[in-house]
N, C-alpha and C positions, 0 to 999 in steps of 0.2 A: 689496184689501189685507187686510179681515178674514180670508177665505178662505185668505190666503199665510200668515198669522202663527198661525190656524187646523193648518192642515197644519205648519208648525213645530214647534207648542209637542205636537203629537201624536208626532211623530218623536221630539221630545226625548226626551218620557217613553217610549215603547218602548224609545229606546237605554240610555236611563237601568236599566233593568231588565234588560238584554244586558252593561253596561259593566262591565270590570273597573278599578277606579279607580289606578291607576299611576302615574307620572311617567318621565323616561325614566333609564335606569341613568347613573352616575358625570358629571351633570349638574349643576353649580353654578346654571344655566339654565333650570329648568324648562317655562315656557312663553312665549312669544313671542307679543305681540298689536299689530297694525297699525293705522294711522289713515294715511289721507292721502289718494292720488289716481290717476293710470289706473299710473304707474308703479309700485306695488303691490298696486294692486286685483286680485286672486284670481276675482272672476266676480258678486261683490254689484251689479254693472248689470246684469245678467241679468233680475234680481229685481225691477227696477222699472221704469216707464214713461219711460222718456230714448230717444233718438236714440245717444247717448255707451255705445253698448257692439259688444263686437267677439265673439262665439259665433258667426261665421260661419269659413268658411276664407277667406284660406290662414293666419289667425292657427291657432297652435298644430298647423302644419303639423312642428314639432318637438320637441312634447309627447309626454306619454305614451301614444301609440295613434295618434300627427297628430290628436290632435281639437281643435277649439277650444272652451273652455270659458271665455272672457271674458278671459285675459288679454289687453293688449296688448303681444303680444311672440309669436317664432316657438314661443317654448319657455315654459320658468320665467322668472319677475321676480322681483326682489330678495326680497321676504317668503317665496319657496320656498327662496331661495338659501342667505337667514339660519340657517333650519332646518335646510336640511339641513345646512350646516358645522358647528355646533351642534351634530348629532348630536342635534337632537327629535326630526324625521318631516322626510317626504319633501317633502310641503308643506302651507304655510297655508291651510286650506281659508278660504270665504271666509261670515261667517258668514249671509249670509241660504241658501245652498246647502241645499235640504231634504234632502240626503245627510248631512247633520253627525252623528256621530254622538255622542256624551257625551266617549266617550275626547279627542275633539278640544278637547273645553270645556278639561280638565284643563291642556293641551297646547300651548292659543293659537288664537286665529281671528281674521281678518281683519276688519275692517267699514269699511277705505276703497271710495272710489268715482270711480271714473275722470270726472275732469272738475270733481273739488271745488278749493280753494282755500281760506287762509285768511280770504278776502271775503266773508262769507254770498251776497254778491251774484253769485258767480263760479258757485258751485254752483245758483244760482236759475235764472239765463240757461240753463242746459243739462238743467236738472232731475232732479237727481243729489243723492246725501246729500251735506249740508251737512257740515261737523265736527260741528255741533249733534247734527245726528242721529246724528252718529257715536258721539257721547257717549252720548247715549239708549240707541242701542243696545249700549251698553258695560256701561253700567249692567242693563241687562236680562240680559247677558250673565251681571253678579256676580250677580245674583237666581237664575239658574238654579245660579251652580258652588256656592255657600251650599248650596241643596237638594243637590248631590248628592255633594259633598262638605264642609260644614261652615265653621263662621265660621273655625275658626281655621286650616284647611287653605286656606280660601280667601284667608286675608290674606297666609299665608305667599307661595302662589304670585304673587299681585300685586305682594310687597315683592320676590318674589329672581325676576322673570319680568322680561325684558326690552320694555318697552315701545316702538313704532320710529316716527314722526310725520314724513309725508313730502309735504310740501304746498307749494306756494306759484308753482311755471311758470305753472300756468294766469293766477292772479293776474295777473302781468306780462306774456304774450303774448296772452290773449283779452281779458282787462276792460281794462287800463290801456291798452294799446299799441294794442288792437284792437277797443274801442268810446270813444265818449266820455262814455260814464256814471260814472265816476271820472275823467278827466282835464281835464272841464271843472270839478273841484271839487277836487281834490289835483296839487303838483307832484310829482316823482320823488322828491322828499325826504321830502314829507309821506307820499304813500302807502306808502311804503316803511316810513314809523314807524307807519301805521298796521294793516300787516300786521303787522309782529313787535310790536304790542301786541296784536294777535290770536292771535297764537302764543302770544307769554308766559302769556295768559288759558290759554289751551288747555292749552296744559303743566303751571300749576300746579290746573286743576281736576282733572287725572289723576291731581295727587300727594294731593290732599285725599282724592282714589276712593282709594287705598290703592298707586298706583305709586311705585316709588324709583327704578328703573334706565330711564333714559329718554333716546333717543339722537334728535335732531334734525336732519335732512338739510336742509343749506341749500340752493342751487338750483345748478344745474348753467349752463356756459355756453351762456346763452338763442339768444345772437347765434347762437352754430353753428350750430342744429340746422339740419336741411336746409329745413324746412318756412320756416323764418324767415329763412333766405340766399336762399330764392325769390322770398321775399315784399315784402323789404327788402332783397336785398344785389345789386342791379343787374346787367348781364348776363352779369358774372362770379360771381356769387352768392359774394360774400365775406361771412366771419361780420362781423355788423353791429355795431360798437363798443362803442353807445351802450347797446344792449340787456348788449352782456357787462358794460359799466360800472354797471347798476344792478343786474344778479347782485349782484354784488361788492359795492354797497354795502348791499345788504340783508342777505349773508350779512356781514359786519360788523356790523351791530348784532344781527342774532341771534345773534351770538357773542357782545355784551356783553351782551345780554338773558341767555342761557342762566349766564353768571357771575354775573349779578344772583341768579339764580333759585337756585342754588347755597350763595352769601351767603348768601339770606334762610332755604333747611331746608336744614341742617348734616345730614340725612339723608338728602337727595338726594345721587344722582347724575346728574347731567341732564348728557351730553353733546353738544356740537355737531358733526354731524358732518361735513365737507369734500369734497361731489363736485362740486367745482369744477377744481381742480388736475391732479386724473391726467385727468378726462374731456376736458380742452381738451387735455393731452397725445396724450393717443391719439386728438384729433384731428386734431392738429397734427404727427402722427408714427406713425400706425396702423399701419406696416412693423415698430416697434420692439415691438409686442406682439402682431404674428403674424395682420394684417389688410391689407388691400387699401386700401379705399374708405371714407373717413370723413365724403368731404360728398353722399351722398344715403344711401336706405334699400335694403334688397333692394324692398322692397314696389314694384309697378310702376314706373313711371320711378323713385321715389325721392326726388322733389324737392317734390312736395308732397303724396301720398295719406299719408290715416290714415284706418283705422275702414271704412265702405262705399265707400271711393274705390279700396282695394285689392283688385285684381281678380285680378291675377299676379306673380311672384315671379323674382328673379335666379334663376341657373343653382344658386349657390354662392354660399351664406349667413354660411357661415364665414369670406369675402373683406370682410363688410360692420363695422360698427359699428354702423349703424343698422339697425334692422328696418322701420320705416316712417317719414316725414320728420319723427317727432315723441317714437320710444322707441327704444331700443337693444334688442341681438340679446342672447339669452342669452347668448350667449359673450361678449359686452362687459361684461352685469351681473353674469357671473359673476366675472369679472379685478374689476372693482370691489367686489364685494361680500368676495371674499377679503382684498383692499386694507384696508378700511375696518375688516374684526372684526381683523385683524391691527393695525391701528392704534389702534384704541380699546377694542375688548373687557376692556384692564387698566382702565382709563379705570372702566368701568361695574361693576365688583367695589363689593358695597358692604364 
């Protein structure tokens, strides 16, 4: 680990001495920075000792070159998608990537990690950065843009940089549903308030770091995914109720959570933000937005590989919504991701 952070902070400062310090032209937006979990982690599992990462093929058999480079997904995931509609870059590098180069600090970097939660206990079991660390590393990250661009350049970009916090699946399909190390001690209700006071925590330590524009992904429907219709929806693999029912009620109080947080700094904007609704639509309707197959993935059978289980791939990718029984295909998160800036991007204007 000295040796990785060793070779980091070496690259930095060369690029730092190469970087012309910019921003991007006729941008309200400047840069974009990520917290959350595999559905926008950029490749920061690469970087560490976990079982929880995907740099093998056939992931990013749809990327730039078919290489895989740790997302989970055939292509880009949402934190590429952000940018690039945006009009920053093309995508959010991820920041432990010893490619980083300076220009990217200015610009936005990633440091979710596929397999965290807002549980400290979610991210333990798999051995992944926690939020905790995510913070750490966030904070390392202001240490470095200070040196190389300045206190007050640096505050700027934080106050008018969109922040994106995307966490909480793992939470409720691996820890609660799928051990009994939370649910012999929390009912659905409790744990449920004890994840979004784990958010709320998270959210306003980012506003104390210097964020104002902060948008919050509530959970998407659990019941669906393919992996969790195998696993719980019987031999017809129906999306399972009870799982979409406590989506729902968690993305309910992290809606009133995020209105608390609002109330309390009148210079927040902290939005919440809904992929719940369209995504159970184009599950429940994937003909109506130019898809096939909405209950398994392309990734081998579809019905329950993710990560090393995926060995081969459907014919035709573009028929799917899912990419493996547990993320969606770029062209799904792209329809969503357009969705979502069109829906709230006023929303986040400070």
């Amino acid at each position: 680990m000295q040796f990785l952070l060793f070779k980091l902070l070496f690259s930095f400062l060369v690029c730092i001495a190469e970087a012309v310090t910019t921003t991007p032209q006729n941008s309200t937006i400047p840069a974009v920075i990520v917290f959350g979990d595999s559905v926008v982690d950029t490749g920061n599992n690469n970087y560490i000792e976990t079982m929880i990462k995907v740099n093998y093929p056939p992931y990013g058999k749809d990327f730039i070159g078919g290489r895989p480079t740790g997302r989970f997904c055939d292509g880009k995931v949402p934190s590429d998608l952000i940018v690039e509609e945006l009009g920053i870059k093309d995508l959010l590098p991820a920041y432990f990537d010893p490619n980083l180069h300076a220009q990217d600090l200015l610009t936005g970097v990633n440091f979710a990690s596929g397999g965290a939660g807002y549980d400290p206990l979610t991210s333990h079991l798999v051995s992944v950065l926690s939020l905790s660390d995510q913070l750490r590393m966030f904070k390392d990250y202001t240490t470095k843009l200070e040196l190389m661009a300045g206190h007050e350049r640096t505050s700027t970009i934080l106050q008018q940089g969109l922040f994106i916090v995307v966490a909480g699946s793992n939470d409720i399909t691996n820890t609660y549903f799928g051990t009994p190390l939370r649910k012999s001690h929390y009912d659905v209700s409790s744990y449920t308030d004890l994840l979004v006071a784990y958010a709320s925590n998270f959210v306003q330590d980012l506003y104390r770091l210097g964020a104002r524009r902060i948008g919050v992904f509530g959970l998407p429907p659990l019941g669906c995914l393919p992996s969790q219709r195998t696993l719980k929806g019987g031999a017809d693999r129906k999306c399972i109720d009870i799982y979409n029912q406590v989506a729902e009620l968690f993305n309910n109080k992290l809606s009133a959570a995020v209105d608390s947080i609002n109330a309390r700094y009148p210079e927040a904007r902290v939005v919440y933000i809904d992929i719940y609704s369209l995504p159970l639509d184009l599950i429940r309707s994937p003909q109506k937005y130019g898809f096939r197959i909405s209950d398994k993935g392309c990734c081998g059978t579809g019905t329950i590989e993710v990560a090393f289980l995926c060995k081969y791939t459907c014919s035709d990718v573009s028929d799917y919504v899912f990419w493996d029984s547990f993320h969606l295909t770029e062209k799904a998160y792209r329809l969503l991701v357009h969705q979502i800036l069109k829906k709230s991007i006023s929303q986040l204007r400070l």
